[in-house]
C-alpha positions in Angstrom: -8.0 13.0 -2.8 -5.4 14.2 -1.3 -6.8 15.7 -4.1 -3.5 18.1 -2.9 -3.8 21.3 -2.2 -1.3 23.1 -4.4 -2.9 25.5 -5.0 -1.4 27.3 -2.4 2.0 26.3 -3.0 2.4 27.6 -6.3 0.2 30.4 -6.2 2.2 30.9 -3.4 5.4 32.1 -5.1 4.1 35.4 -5.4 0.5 35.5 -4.0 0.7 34.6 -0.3 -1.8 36.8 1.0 -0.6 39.8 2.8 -1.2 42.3 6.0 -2.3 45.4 6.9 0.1 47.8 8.9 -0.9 51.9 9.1 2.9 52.1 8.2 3.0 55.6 5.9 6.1 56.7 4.1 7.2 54.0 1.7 6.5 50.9 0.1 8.1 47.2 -0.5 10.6 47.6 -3.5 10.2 44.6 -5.7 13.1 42.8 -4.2 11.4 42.6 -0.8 8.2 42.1 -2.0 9.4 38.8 -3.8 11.4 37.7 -0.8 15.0 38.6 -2.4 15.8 41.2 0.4 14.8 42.1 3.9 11.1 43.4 4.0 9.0 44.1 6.9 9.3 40.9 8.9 12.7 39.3 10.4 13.7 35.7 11.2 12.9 34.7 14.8 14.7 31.5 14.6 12.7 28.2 15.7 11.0 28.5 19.5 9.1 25.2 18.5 12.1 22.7 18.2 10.8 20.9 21.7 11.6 20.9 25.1 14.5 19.0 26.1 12.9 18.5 29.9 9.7 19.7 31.7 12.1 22.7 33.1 13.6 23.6 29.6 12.6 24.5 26.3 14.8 24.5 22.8 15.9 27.2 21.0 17.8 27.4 17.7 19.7 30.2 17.0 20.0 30.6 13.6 23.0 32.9 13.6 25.6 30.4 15.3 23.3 27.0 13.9 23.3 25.5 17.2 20.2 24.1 19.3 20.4 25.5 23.2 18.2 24.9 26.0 16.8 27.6 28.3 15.4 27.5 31.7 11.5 28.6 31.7 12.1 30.1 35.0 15.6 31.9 34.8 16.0 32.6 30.9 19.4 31.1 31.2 20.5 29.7 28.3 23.2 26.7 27.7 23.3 24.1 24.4 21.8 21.2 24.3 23.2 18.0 23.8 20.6 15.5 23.1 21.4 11.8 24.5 22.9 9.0 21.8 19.7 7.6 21.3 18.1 10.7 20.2 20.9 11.3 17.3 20.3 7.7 16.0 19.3 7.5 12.3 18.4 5.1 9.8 18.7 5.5 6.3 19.1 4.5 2.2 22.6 4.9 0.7 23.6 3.1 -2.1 20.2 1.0 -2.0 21.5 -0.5 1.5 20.1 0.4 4.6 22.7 2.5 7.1 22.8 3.3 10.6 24.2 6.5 11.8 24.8 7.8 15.8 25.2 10.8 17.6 28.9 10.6 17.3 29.1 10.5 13.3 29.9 6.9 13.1 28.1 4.7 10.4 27.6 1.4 10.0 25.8 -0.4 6.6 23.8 -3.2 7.5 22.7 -4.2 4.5 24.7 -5.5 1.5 22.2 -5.7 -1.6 23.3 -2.7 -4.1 21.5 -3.7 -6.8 18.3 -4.2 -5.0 16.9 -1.2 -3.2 15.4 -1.2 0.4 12.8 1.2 1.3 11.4 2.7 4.3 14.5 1.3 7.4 12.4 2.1 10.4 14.3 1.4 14.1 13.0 -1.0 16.5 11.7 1.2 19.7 14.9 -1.0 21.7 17.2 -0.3 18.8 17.7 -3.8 18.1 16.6 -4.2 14.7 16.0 -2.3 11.4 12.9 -3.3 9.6 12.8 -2.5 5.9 11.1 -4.2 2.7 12.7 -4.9 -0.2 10.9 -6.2 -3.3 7.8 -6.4 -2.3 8.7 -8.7 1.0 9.6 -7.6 4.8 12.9 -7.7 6.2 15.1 -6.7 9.4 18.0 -7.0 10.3 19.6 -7.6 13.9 21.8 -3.8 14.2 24.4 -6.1 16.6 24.8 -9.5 15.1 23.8 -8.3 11.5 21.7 -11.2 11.2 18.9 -10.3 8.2 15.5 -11.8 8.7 12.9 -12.3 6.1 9.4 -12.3 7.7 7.7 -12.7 3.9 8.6 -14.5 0.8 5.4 -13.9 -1.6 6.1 -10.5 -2.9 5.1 -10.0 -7.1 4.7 -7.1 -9.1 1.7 -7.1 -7.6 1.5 -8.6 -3.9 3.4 -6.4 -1.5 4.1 -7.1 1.8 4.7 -3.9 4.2 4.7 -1.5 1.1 1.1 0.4 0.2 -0.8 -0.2 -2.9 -1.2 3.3 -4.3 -4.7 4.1 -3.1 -3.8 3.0 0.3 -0.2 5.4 0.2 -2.3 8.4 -1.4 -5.7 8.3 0.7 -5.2 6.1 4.0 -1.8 5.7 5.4 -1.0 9.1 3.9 2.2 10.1 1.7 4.3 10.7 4.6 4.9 7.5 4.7 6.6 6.5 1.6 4.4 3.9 1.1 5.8 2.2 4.5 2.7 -0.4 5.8 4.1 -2.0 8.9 4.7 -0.9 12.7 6.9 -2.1 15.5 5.5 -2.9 18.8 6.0 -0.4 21.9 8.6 -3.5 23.5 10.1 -4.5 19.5 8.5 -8.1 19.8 6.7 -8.0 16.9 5.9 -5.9 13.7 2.5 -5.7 12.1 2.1 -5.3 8.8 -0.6 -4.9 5.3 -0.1 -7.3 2.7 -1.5 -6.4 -0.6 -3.0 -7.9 -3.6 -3.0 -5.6 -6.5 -3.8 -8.4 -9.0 -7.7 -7.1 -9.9 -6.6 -3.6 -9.5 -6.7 -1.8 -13.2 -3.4 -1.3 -14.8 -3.0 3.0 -15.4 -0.9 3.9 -17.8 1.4 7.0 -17.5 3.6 7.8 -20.8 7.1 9.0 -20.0 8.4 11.2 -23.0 12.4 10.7 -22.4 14.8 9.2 -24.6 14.3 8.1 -28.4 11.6 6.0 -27.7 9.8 6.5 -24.3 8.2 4.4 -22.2 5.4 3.5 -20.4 5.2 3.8 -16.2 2.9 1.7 -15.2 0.7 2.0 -11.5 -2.2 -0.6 -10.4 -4.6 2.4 -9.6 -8.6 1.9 -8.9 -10.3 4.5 -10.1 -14.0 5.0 -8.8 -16.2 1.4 -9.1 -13.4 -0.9 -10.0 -11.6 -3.2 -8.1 -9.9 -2.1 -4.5 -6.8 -4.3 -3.4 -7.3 -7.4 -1.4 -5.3 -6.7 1.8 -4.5 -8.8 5.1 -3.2 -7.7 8.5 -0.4 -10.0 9.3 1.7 -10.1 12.6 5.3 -11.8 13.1 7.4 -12.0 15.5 10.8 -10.1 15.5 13.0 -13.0 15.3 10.7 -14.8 12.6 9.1 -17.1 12.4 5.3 -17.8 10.6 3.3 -14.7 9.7 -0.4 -14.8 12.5 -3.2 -13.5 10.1 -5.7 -10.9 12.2 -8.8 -12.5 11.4 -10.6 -11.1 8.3 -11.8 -12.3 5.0 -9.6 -11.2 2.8 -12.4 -11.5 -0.1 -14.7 -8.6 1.5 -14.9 -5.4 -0.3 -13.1 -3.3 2.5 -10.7 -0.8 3.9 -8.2 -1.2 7.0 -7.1 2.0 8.7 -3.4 2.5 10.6 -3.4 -0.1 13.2 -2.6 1.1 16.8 -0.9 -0.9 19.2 -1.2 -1.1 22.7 1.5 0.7 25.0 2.0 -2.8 26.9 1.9 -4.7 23.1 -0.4 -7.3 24.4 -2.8 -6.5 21.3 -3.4 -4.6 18.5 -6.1 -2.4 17.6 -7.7 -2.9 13.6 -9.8 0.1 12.0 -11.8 -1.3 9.6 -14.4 -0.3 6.8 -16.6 -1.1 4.6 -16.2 0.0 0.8 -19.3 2.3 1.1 -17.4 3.9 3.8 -20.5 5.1 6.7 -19.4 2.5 8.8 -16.4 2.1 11.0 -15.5 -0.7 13.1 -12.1 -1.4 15.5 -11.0 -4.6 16.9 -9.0 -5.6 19.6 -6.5 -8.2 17.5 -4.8 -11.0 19.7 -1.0 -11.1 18.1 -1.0 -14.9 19.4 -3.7 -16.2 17.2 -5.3 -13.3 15.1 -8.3 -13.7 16.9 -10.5 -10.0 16.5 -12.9 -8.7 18.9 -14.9 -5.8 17.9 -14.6 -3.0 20.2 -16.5 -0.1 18.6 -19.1 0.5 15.6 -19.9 3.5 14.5 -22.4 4.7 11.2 -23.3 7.8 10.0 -25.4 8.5 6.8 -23.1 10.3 4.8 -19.7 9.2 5.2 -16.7 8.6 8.0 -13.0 9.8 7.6 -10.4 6.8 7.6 -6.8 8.3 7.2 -3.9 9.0 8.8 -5.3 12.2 10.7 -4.7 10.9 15.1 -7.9 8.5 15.7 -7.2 6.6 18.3 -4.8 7.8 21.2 -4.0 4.6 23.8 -3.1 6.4 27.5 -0.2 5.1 29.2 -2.5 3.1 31.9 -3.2 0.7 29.2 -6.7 0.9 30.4 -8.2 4.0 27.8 -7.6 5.5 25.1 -9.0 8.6 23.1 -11.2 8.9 20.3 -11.6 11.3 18.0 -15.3 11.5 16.1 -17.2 13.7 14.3 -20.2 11.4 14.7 -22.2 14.5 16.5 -21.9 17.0 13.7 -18.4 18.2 15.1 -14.8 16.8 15.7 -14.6 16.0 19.5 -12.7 13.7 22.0 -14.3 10.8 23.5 -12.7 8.8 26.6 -13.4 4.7 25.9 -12.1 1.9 27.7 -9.7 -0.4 26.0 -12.5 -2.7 25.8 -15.1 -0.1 23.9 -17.2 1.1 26.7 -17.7 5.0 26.6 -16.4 6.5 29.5 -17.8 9.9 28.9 -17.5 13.0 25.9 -14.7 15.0 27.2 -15.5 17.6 24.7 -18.6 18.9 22.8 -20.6 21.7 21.2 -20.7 23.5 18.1 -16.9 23.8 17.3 -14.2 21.4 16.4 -11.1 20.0 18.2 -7.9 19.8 16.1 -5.0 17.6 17.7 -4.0 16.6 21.2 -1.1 18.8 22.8 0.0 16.5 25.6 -2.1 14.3 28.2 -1.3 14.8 31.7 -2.8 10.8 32.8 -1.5 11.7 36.5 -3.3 15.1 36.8 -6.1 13.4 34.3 -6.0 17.0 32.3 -6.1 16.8 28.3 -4.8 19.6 26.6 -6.1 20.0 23.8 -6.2 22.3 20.5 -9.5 23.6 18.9 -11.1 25.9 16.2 -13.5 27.3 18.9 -13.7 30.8 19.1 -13.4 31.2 15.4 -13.2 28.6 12.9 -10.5 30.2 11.1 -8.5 30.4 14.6 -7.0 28.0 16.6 -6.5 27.7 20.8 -5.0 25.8 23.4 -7.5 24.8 25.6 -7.3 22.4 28.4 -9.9 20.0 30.1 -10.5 17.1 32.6 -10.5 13.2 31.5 -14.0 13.5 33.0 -15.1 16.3 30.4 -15.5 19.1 33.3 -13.3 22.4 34.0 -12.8 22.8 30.4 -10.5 26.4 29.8 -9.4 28.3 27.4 -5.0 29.1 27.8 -4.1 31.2 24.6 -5.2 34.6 24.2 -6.3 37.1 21.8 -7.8 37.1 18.4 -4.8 35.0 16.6 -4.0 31.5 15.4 -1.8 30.0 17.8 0.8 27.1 16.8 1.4 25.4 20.6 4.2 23.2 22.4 3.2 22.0 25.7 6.5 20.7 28.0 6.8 17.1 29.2 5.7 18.0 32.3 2.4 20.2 31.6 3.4 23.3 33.4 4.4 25.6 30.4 3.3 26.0 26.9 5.1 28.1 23.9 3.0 29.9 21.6 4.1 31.0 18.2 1.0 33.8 17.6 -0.4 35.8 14.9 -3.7 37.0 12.6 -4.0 38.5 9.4 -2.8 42.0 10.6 0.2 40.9 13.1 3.4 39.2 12.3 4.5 36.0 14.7 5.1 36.5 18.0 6.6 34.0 20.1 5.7 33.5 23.5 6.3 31.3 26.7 3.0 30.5 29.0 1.8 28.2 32.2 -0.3 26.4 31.6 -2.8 27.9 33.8 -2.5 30.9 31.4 -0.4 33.1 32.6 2.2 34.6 30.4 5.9 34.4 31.5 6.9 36.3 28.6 7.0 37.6 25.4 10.4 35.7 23.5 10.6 37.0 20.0 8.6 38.8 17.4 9.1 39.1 14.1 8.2 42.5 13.6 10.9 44.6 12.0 11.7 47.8 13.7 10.9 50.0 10.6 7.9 48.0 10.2 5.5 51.1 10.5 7.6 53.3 8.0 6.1 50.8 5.1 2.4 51.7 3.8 1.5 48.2 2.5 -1.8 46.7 1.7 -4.6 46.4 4.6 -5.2 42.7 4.6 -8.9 42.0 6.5 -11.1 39.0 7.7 -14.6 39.1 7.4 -17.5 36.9 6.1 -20.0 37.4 3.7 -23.9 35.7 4.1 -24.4 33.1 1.9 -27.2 33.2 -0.4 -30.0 31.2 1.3 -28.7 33.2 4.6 -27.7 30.1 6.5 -24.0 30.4 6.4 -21.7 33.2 6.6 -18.6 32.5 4.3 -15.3 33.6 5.7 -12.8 35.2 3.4 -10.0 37.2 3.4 -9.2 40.3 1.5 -5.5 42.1 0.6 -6.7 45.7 -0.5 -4.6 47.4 -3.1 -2.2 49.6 -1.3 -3.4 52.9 -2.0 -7.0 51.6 -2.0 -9.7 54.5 -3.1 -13.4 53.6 -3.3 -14.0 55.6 -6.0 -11.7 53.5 -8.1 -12.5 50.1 -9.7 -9.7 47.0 -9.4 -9.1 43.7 -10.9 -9.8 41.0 -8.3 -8.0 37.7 -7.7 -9.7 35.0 -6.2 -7.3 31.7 -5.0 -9.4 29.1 -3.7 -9.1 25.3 -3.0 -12.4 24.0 -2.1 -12.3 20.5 -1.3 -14.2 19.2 1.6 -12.9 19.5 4.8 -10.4 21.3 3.1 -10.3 25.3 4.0 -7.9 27.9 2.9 -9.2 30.6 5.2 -6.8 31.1 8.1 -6.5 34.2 10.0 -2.8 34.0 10.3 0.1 36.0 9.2 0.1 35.7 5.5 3.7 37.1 4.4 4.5 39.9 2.3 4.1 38.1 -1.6 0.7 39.9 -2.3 2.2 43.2 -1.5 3.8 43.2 -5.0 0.3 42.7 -6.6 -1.4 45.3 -3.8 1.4 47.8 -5.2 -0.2 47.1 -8.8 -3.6 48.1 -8.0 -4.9 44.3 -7.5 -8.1 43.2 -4.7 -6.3 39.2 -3.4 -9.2 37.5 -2.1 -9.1 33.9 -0.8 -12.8 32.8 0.3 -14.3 29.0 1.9 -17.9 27.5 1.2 -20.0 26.1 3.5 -18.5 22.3 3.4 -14.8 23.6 4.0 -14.5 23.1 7.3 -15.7 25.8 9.0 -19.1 24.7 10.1 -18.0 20.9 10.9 -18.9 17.7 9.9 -22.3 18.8 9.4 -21.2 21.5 7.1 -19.1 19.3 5.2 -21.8 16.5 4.7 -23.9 18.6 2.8 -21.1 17.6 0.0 -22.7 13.7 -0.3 -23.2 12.4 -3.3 -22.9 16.3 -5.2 -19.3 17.5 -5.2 -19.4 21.0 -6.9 -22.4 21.9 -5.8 -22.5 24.1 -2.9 -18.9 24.9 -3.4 -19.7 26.4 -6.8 -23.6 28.2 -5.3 -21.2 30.0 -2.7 -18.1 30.9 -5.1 -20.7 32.8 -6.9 -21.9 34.2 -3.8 -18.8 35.8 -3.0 -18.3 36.9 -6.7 -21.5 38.5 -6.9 -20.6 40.1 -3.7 -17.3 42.0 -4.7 -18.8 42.4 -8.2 -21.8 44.5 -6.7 -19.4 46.9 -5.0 -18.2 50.2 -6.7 -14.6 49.4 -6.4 -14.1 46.0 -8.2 -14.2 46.1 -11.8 -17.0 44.0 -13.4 -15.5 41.7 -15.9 -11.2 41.3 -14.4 -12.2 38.4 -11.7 -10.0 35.7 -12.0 -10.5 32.8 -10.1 -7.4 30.0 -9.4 -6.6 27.1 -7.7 -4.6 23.6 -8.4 -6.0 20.1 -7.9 -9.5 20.5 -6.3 -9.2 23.9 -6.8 -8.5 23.9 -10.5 -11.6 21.5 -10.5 -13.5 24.8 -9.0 -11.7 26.5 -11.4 -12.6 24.8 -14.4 -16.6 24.6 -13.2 -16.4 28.5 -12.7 -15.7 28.7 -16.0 -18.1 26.5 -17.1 -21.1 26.3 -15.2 -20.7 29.6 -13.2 -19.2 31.6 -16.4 -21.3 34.2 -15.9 -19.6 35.2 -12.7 -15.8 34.5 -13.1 -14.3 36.2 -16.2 -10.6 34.3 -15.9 -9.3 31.0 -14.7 -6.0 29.3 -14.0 -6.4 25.7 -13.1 -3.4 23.5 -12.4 -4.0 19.6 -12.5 -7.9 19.5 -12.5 -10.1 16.9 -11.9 -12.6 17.1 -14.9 -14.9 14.1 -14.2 -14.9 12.1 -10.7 -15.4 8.9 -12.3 -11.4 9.7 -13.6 -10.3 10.1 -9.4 -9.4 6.9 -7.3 -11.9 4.5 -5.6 -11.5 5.3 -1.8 -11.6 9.9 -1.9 -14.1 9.7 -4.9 -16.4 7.2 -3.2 -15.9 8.6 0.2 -18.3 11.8 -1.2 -20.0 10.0 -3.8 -20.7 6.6 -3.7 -19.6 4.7 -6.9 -20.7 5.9 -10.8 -22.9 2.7 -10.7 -24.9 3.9 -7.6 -24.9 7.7 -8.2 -25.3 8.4 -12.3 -26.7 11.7 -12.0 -24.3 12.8 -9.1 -20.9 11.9 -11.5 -22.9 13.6 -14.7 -23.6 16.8 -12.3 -20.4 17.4 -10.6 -18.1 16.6 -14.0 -16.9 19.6 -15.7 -17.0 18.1 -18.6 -21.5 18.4 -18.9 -21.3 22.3 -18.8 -18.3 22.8 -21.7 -20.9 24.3 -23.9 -21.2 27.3 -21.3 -17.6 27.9 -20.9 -16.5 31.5 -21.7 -13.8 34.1 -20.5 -10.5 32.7 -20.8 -9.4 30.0 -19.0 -5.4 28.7 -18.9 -4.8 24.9 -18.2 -1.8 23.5 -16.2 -1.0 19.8 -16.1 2.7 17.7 -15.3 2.6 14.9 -18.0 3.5 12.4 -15.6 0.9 13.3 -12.6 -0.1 9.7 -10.9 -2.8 11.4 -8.5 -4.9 13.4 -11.2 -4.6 12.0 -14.3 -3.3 14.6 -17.6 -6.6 12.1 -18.7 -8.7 14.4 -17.0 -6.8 17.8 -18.7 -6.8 15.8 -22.3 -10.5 15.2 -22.3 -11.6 18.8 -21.2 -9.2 19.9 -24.3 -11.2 17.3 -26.6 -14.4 19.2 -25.6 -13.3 22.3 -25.7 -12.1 22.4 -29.1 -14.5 20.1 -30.6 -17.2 23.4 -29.6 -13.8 26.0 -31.1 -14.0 27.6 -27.2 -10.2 29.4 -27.0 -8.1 28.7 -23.9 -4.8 28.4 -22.9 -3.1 24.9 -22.4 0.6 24.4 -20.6 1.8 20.7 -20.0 4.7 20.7 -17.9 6.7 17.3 -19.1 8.6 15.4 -16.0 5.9 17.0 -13.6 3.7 14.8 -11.6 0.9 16.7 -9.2 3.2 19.1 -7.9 5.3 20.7 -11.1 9.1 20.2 -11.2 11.4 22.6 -9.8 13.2 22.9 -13.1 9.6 24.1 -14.2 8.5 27.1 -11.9 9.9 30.4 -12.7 9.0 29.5 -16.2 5.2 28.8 -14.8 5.5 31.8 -12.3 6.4 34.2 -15.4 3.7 33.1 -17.0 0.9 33.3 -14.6 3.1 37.1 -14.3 1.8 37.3 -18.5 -1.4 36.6 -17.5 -2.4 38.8 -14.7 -0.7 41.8 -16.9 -2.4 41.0 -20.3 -5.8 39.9 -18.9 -6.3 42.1 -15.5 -4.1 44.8 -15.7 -4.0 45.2 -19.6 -0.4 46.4 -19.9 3.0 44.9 -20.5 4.8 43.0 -18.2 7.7 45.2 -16.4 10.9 44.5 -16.9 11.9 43.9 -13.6 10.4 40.2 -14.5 12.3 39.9 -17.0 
């Protein structure tokens, strides 16, 4: 999906999961529990702004707001002025497109106002401004103020250099905006997806303002109907006639984010298939549109194509990188720029996450990886040729890493579930320079909060140990029993177990006597690709077999009270939340679900078939995996959250687990947040954050809400 991951964010605003300290005397008032005053933890400013040279990294000091630059080797510190070209901005005012510098001046270079441009992007020479506008792609020249238009096609339905929906929400990723083109590295030429929505099903999304209302409309596929036809077009910058990459336009596919080369002479093309287990790239001649396929990979279940860094050209414009889990696990591969393998440069039982910087003269890829935990992550470092592979963080933390320009120093910004961030500057042979800021208060250990722990728990058929993490109440006693809160997510790929610094928001709950649990199933992540395939074709399925695990697990212990566990998520996880109370009712007791998915065949083409397959070729997987089969086991109570106007998950889905529901007279709670989309509106959260309040006190706690909440 991007089914999104919400859950976090709003069962964030007061249940971040908290740490331990052996602090004794006195504990968070409510004001710094919620955030409103100082607490435990102080501001460290921003050690990961950059590095404005090899030499020097940036600093922002958040008392004066100004950026500075310190030497690595003398700690001296001066601000930083960043050249012109760094300052430069492009951006939307008044529907025209505008183009700001590093002095302040402006300049508009656009003059529609009652037409809107989206997405101005900046030629990499800072010649031209490429924007689309009505469904067709522009630029303009920033010196002469010359406007070009590449396309002239653009409908209601055929958009050049704008996504259709599925492709913004699944492939190219929301961080775009919906933006579908890309300048080449020396601004000859921008490539571009043209859409054809025509076949895609019309989904209608009624908006409840005004007398009358009305309807927004979005051409969204939902699982076994029609994808959008799209091309791969490339023109030149001046203009001139669109050169079509070579593809039938007519074949059920998919086309992934296009890389170009660093010297421009080509382009590379990911493409799919609809069924999604096979991925192909070709080399794409911006001359003719003439494709040679340079790599083809299958695997049984199912191969990621979105935004997440694939492909990574090297400056020789002879390699690149490639990132595959075609083993079982996330590693990097080197491959020449015509497809032959070069040679793994990593492997085993553990999964890369991103590239930190490539050093192409040294040949040295350093490299980021959840390898000696899989709820941790390292710097690591490693030849082109796969050998003399290191580890360069320390310790038993998650570390967030920025690696200077040059290779010979890394900043680290440090921590795990019992220490707050520490900031610290490295070489990147591993030696620590020294330590640059924590965030430790210095009446930290005067505060008794709750222990906050990481451990795992055997899943049932013993193959899998389930991570979680625990926030104990604060004055925790064995021989008492506690409500438990379980916030979960659970789609695949998709962990929420992290042993990082969590905040201080539980503490509020660990004050009120409450066990915070947060707990991952075997296809979250942790246990790679291979892990995560056990999800094909039966989403719900092992998620829901190890949710129970780890209810039956606190459940059995003499300090968690046998019928308060309440079990919440939002998107995927209100999916999970709305099956626990369904099918695995007789192991969760409460549930608060925020935007569920209710029945797959309800979700978009390209996530829902990605696990799948389509309803047509998998019946019995859609029939297991809906929510909507297991209504007649429902029990405990179970509270509903939906924004009326959500375009990823569909109120459809809430609406028809409410029509099953009270056709069988099963009591629930429902809450439809009008103006809200997948993420609720602003104007809507402290009404929804007193209420999930209500509902801890009147189902868990069984007494009124304090006042201080009101």
């Amino acid at each position: 999906m991007k089914v999104r991951r919400y859950s976090i964010v709003f069962f964030g605003l007061f249940l971040l999961f908290s740490q331990s300290s052996d602090a004794q005397t006195q504990r968070l008032s409510f004001e710094q529990a919620w955030g409103r005053q100082p607490s435990i933890t102080q501001s460290i400013g921003n050690f990961m702004q950059g590095w404005a040279d090899g030499d020097h990294y940036l600093e922002f000091d958040p008392a004066v707001q100004r950026t500075y630059q310190v030497d690595v080797r003398t700690g001296d510190r001066a601000p930083y002025n960043p050249p012109k070209a760094v300052g430069t901005a492009v951006y939307i005012k008044d529907n025209d497109v505008v183009i700001r510098y590093i002095d302040g001046t402006s300049k508009r270079l656009t003059s529609s106002p009652d037409v809107e441009e989206q997405n101005p992007t900046l030629s990499p020479n800072g010649q031209y401004v490429a924007f689309t506008r009505k469904s067709n792609l522009y630029a303009v020249d920033i010196t002469s103020g010359k406007e070009i238009q590449y396309t002239t096609d653009g409908t209601d339905v055929i958009y050049n250099g704008y996504s259709s929906w599925v492709y913004y929400e699944e492939i190219l990723g929301r961080s775009t905006n919906y933006k579908a083109f890309w300048w080449s590295p020396d601004s000859k030429r921008l490539a571009f997806m043209r859409f054809d929505d025509t076949e895609v099903p019309m989904f209608p999304i009624y908006v409840s303002k005004g007398q009358h209302g009305y309807l927004e409309e979005t051409r969204y596929p939902k699982a076994g109907d029609r994808n959008p036809l799209v091309k791969v077009g490339i023109v030149k910058s001046e203009g001139g006639a669109v050169i079509w990459a070579d593809f039938n336009e007519q074949d059920d596919q998919y086309f992934g984010q296009p890389y170009w080369a660093f010297d421009s002479q080509n382009i590379m093309v990911q493409w799919m298939n609809r069924g999604q287990e096979n991925l192909k790239f070709y080399q794409v001649d911006p001359l003719d549109g003439a494709k040679i396929e340079i790599y083809d990979e299958k695997q049984p279940s199912w191969i990621n194509l979105d935004h997440d860094e694939r492909i990574t050209y090297l400056a020789d414009n002879k390699h690149y990188i490639l990132k595959s889990d075609k083993t079982g696990w996330a590693h990097y591969y080197l491959y020449t720029l015509d497809g032959k393998l070069i040679n793994a440069m990593t492997s085993g039982n553990w999964q890369v996450t991103g590239i930190a910087h490539i050093d192409e003269k040294e040949k040295i890829l350093y490299l980021t990886a959840r390898k000696e935990n899989s709820a941790t992550v390292d710097l690591y470092r490693v030849d082109f040729s796969g050998k003399n592979f290191k580890r360069l963080t320390f310790g038993d933390y998650t570390h967030q890493v920025s690696v200077s320009p040059n290779g010979k120093h890394f900043i680290t910004t440090y921590s795990n579930v019992s220490t707050p961030p520490k900031v610290s500057l490295l070489t990147t042979t591993g030696k620590k320079v020294k330590e640059l800021a924590d965030s430790k208060s210095p009446d930290f250990e005067t505060y008794k909060i709750g222990k906050t722990e990481y451990f795992t728990i055997p899943s049932e058929d013993g193959k899998y140990q389930l991570p979680v993490i625990i926030t104990y109440p604060t004055d925790f006693d064995e021989t008492k029993e506690y409500p438990v809160i379980m916030s979960i997510y659970g789609g695949p790929d998709a962990g929420s177990v992290k042993n990082t610094w969590k905040g201080m928001g539980a503490q509020y709950w660990a004050n009120e006597g409450v066990i915070q649990i947060t707990a991952d199933h075997r296809a979250s992540g942790h246990f790679g690709k291979q892990g995560v395939a056990l999800m094909h074709r039966n989403l719900g399925h092992w998620e829901l077999i190890d949710y129970i695990t780890v209810a039956k697990w606190f459940k059995a212990k003499p300090w968690v009270r046998k019928n308060k566990l309440l079990i919440t998520g939002h998107s995927y996880g209100g999916y999970m939340t709305c099956l626990a109370l369904t099918k695995g009712a007789d192991y969760f007791d409460y549930g608060i679900a925020g935007a569920p998915v209710t029945g797959w065949e309800l979700y978009d083409t390209h996530y829902t078939e990605r696990w799948m397959d389509t309803p047509q070729e998998n019946p019995d997987g859609y029939r297991d995996g809906s929510v909507l089969t297991y209504v007649d086991q429902y029990k405990g109570v179970l509270r509903i959250m939906h924004g009326d106007m959500d375009d990823n998950v569909h109120m459809q889905n809430t609406i028809q687990l409410v029509d099953k529901l009270t056709d069988r007279d099963k009591p629930f709670e429902l809450m439809i947040y009008p103006g809200s989309r997948h993420g609720f509106d602003k104007s809507k959260s402290k009404y929804d954050f007193k209420e999930r309040v209500r509902f801890y006190y009147q189902y868990l706690l069984e007494k009124p809400v304090p006042q201080d909440f009101k």
